[in-house]
C-alpha positions in Angstrom: -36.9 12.2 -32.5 -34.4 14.4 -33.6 -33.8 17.8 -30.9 -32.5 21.2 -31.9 -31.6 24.5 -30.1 -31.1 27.7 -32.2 -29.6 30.6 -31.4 -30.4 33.6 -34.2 -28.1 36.6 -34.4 -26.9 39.2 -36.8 -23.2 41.0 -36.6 -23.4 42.9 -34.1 -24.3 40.5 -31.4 -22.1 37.1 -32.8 -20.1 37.1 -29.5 -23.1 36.6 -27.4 -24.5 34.1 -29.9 -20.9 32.4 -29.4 -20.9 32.4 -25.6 -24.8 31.5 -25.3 -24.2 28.1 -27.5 -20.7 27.8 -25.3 -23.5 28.2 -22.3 -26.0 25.8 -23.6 -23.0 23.0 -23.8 -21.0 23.8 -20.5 -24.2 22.9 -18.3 -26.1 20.2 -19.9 -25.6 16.4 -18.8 -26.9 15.3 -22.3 -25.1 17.3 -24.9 -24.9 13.6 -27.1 -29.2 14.3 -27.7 -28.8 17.8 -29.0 -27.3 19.6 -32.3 -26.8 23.8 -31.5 -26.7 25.8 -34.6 -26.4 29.5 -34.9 -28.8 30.8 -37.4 -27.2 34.3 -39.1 -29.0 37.0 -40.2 -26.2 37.3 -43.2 -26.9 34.1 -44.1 -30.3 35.0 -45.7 -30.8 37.1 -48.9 -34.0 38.1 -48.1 -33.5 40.7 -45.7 -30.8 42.8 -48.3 -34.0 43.0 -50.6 -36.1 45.9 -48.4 -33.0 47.7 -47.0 -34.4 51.0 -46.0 -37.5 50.5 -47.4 -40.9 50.9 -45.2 -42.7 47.9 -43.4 -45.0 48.2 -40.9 -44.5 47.6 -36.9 -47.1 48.1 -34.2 -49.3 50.4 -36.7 -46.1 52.6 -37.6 -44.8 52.7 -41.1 -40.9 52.6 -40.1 -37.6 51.9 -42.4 -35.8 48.5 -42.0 -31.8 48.5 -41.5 -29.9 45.9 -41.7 -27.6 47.1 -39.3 -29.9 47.7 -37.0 -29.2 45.6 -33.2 -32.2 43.6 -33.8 -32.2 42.9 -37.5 -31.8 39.3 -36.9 -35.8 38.9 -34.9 -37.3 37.3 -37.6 -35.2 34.4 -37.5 -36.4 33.3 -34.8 -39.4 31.5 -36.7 -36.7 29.7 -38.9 -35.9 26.5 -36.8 -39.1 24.0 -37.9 -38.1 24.5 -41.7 -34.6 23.8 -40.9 -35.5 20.8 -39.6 -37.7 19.8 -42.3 -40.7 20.4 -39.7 -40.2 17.4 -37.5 -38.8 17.1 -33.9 -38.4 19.4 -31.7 -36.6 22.5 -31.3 -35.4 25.0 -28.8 -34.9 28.6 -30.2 -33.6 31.7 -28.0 -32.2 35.1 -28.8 -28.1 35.7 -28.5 -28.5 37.5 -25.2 -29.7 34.6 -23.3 -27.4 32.4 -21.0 -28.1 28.7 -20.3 -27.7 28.2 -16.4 -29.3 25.3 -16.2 -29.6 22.4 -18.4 -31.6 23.1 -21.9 -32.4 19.4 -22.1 -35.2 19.3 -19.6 -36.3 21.4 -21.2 -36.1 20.2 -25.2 -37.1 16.9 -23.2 -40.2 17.8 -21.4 -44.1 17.0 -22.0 -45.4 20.1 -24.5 -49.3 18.4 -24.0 -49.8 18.6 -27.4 -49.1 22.3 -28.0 -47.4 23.3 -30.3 -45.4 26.2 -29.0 -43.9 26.5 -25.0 -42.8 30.0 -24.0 -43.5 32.7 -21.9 -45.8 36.0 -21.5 -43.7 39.1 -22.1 -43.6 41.3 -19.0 -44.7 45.3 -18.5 -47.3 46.6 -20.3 -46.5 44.8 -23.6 -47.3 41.1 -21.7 -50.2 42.7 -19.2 -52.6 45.6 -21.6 -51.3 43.5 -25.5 -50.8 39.9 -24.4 -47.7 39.7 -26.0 -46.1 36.2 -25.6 -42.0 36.2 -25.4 -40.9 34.7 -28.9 -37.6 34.8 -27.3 -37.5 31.4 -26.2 -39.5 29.1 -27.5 -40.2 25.3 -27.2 -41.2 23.7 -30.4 -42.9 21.0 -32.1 -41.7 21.2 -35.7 -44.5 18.9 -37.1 -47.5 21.3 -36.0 -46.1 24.5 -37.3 -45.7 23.7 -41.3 -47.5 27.2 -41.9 -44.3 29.1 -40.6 -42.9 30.5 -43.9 -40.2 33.4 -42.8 -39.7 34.7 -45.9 -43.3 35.1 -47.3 -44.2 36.4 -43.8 -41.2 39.2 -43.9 -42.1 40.3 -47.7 -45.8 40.8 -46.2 -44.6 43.4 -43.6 -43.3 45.8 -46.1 -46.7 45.4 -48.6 -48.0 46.1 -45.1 -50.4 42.9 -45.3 -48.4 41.8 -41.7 -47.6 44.3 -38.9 -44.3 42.9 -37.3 -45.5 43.5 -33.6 -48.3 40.6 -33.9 -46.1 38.1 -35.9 -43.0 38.7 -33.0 -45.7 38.4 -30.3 -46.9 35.2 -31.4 -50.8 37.4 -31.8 -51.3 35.5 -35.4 -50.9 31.9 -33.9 -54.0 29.9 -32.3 -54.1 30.5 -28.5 -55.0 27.1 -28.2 -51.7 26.3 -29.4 -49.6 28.0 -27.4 -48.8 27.0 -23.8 -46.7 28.5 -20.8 -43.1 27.9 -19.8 -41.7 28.8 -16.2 -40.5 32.2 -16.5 -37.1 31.1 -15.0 -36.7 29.6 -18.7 -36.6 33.0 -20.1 -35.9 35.2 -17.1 -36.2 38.7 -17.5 -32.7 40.9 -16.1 -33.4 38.6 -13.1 -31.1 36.0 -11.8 -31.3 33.8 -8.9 -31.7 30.8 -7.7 -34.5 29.6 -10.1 -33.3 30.9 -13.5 -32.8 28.4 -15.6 -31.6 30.9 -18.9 -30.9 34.6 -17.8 -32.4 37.1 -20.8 -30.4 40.4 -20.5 -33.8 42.0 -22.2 -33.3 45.4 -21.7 -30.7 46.3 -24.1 -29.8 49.4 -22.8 -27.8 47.7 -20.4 -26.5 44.3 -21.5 -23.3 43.7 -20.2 -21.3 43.5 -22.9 -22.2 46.8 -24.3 -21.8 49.1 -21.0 -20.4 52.5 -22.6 -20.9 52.3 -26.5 -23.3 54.1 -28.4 -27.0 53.0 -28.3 -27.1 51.2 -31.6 -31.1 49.9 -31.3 -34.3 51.9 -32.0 -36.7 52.3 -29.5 -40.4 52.1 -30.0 -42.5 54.5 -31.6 -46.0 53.4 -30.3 -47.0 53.4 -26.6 -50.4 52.6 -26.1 -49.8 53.7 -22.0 -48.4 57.1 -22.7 -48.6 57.8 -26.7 -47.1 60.9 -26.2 -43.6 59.2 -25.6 -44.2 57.5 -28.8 -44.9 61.0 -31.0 -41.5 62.6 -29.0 -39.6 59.3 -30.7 -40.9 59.7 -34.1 -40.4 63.7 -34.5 -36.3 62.8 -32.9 -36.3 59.8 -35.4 -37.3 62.4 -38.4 -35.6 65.5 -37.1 -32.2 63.8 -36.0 -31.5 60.4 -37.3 -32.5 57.0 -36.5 -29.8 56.8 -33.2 -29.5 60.7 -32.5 -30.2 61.7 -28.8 -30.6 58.2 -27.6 -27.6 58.4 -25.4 -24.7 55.6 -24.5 -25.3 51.6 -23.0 -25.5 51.5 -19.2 -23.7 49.6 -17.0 -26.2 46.4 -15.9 -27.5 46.8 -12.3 -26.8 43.7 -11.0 -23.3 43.1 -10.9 -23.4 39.3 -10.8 -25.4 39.6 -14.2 -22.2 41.1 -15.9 -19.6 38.8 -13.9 -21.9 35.8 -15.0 -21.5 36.7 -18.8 -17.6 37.7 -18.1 -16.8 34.5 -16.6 -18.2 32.8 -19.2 -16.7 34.7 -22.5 -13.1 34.2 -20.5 -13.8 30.8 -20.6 -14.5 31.1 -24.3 -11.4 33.0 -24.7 -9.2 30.9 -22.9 -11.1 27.5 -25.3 -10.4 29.7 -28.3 -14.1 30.0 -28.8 -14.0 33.5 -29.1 -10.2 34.7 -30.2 -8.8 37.9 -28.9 -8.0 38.7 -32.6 -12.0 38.7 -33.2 -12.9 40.4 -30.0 -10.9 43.2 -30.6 -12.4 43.2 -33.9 -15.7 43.6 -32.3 -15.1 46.1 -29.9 -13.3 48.4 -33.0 -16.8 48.0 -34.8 -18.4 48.9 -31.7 -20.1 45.8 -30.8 -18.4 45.1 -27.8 -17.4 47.3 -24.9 -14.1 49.1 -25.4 -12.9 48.0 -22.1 -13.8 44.3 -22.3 -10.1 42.7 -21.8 -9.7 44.6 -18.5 -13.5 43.1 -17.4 -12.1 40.0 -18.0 -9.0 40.4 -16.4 -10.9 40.9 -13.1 -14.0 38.9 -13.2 -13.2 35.7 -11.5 -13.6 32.1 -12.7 -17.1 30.4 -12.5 -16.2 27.4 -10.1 -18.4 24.7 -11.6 -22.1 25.2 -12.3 -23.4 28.7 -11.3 -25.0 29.2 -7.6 
């Protein structure tokens, strides 16, 4: 059986696409059973098609930009085709970290599902039952109905809302079974994680001081209020107006855990200095990343 992991990205978050597949391979025993791939969003026509144009998320008729953070989500439903729907494949988002080693879990029994992953958390996992496309466990063979591209042309003839598609809501529950949350842990890292999600994107590490570059969402079923306030400043200001700057993450160990790992990169030529200027010039990295580096010291063998 042929294995897979995927990481999707667009531009603006390549260098932690680049340091989660240099993650995946610096703490696996098995890297000889296992291809890693980088699906890019610029890779794919399809998207340039309905730039600016309306689709529909969560019951809101919103534009879609291609520069937008999260442009690249879709692509996360691309790994079975590009394996000609068989074996198996792991697929997570570029702001997860491998800690431990992504064989077990590429390797492990799926009980005939067809699908592994995990609830999301807050309100969206609890009041929706929104599963956590963000990492998901695969079997290629059972999931010949995932078309990308017919399913993203359907969101803008608004025949497909994006928020069921993204929360696996249009699959058979029957199909879908649970991972460990430390396989797709949430801002938390400790002894358990196996992959560390920096999820909340206002304070991933690598972006601690730029310019909130993401739109937030427009529908809270909780407090709709919230969501009316973001649609007038969306209309009335801009699509990033008011939203503010990136935070610094809270737990220190979080950022020092990506650090130590894109020094690594840097010093392997993974991730040149020439390009990470680059992307802190286009805003995509932190302006200050060099000096983070500088002090953040070495991971000594696998992390503790």
């Amino acid at each position: 059986m042929e294995y897979g992991v995927f990481i999707h990205t667009n531009h603006k978050q390549i260098v932690g696409a680049l340091v989660a597949e240099y993650a995946l391979r610096r703490n696996s025993k098995h890297n000889d059973k296992f291809s890693v791939r980088i699906i890019r969003h610029a890779d794919y026509p399809f998207f340039k098609r309905y730039e600016g144009q309306l689709y529909l998320r969560d019951g809101v008729k919103r534009p879609w930009y291609n520069d937008d953070l999260q442009s690249f989500t879709p692509l996360r439903f691309m790994p079975p085709a590009l394996m000609g729907y068989e074996g198996r494949a792991v697929v997570i988002d570029p702001d997860i970290f491998a800690i431990g080693d992504v064989w077990e879990l590429l390797s492990r029994d799926m009980q005939g599902k067809a699908i592994l992953c995990r609830r999301r958390a807050g309100p969206k996992g609890i009041v929706d039952r929104c599963f956590a496309s963000s990492v998901m466990l695969l079997d290629n063979a059972k999931l010949r109905h995932w078309d990308v591209e017919d399913k993203f042309d359907r969101l803008f003839s608004f025949e497909q809302d994006y928020q069921p598609w993204i929360c696996l809501k249009d699959e058979p529950r029957e199909t879908i079974g649970l991972l460990e949350n430390e396989w797709n842990d949430f801002d938390r890292l400790d002894g358990h994680t196996k992959m560390i999600h920096n999820t909340r994107r206002r304070t991933q590490p690598w972006k601690a001081g730029l310019p909130i570059d993401w739109r937030p969402a427009e529908r809270f079923r909780l407090f709709p209020p919230f969501g009316w306030a973001m649609r007038f400043r969306r209309r009335v200001f801009g699509e990033y107006a008011l939203l503010g700057r990136y935070k610094p993450h809270p737990d220190p160990r979080q950022e020092q855990l990506f650090f130590g790992l894109l020094k690594e990169c840097v010093e392997k030529g993974i991730v040149s200095e020439s390009m990470l200027r680059e992307q802190m010039a286009k805003n995509h990295v932190r302006h200050d990343a060099f000096e983070v580096i500088d002090r953040t010291p070495r991971i000594a063998g696998a992390w503790q």
